[in-house]
N, C-alpha and C positions, 0 to 999 in steps of 0.2 A: 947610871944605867938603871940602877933598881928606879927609882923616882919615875923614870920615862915607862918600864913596866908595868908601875903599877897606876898613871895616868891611862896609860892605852886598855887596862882591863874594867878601870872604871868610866871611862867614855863610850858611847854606844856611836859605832860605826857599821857602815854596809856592809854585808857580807860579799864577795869578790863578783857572785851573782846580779848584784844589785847595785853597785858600781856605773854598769856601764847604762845602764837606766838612770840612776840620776844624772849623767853629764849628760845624755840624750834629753831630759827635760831640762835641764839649768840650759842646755845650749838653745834651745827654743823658745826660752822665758825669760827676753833679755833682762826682766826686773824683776828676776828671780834671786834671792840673796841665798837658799836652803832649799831643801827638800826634805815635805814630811812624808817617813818612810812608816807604815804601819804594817803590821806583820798579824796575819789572822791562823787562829787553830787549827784551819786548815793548809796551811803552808802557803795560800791565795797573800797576795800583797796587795798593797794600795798607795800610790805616791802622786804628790803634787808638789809645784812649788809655790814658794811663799814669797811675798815680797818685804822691804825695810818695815811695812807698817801690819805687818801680819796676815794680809786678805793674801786671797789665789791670787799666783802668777800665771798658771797653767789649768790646764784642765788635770780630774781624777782619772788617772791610769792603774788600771787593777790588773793586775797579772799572774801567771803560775810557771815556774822556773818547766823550763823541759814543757811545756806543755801547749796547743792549741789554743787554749782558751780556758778562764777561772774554772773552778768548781762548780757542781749542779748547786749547791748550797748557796755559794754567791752568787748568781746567777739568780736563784731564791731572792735572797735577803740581802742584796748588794754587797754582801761584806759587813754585814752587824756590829757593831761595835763593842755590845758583849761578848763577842770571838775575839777580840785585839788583845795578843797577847804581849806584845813589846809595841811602843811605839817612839820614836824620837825624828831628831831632825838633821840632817845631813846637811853641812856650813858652807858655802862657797867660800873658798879663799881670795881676798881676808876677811875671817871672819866678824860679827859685829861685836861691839863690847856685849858683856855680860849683864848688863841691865836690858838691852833690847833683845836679846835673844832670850832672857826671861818672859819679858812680856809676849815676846810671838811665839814661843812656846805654850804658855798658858792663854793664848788667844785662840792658837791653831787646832794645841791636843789637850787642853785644860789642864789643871790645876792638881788633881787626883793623882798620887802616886809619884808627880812627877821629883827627879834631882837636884843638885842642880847643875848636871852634865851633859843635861839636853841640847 
């Protein structure tokens, strides 16, 4: 039990908000294998999905929990990537080995910073 603990604190999953958006894109993206979930300073989001070889499966959906519409900010500067304060990738089950989810990691949200629990 500790083991399974301390996997689920070091893996980066959606928060319970952000769930139900990524199966609404994985369900529309039939060669979607992930979804990259980016998370901006303003609490604005941005997700797409990806396919086996790392390019869009989907289009970019940027959104704000509770809200009408992103930020005046985003809306500005589409979502900056200097704002991106977490970013990772949400795995269709099954997921893929760990060597291609390395590469479409570093394909999709590079190289910088990244774990390797992405």
């Amino acid at each position: 039990m500790c083991a399974k603990k301390r996997k689920k604190k070091t893996q980066r999953d959606p928060v319970k908000s952000e769930r139900a958006m990524v199966e609404g894109i994985l369900e529309g993206s039939p060669d979607g294998i992930g979804v990259a979930v980016i998370r901006l300073d303003c609490g604005c989001r941005k997700m797409a999905a990806v396919d086996k070889n790392g390019e869009p499966a989907s289009k970019i959906i940027m959104y704000r929990d509770q809200a009408e519409s992103v930020c005046a900010r985003c809306r500005e500067d589409n979502g900056d990537f200097m704002r991106v304060t977490e970013q990772f990738i949400s795995w269709k089950d099954p997921e893929p080995d760990d060597d291609v989810k390395q590469m479409i990691v570093a394909k999709v949200l590079g190289t910088a910073g990244q774990g390797p629990d992405n």
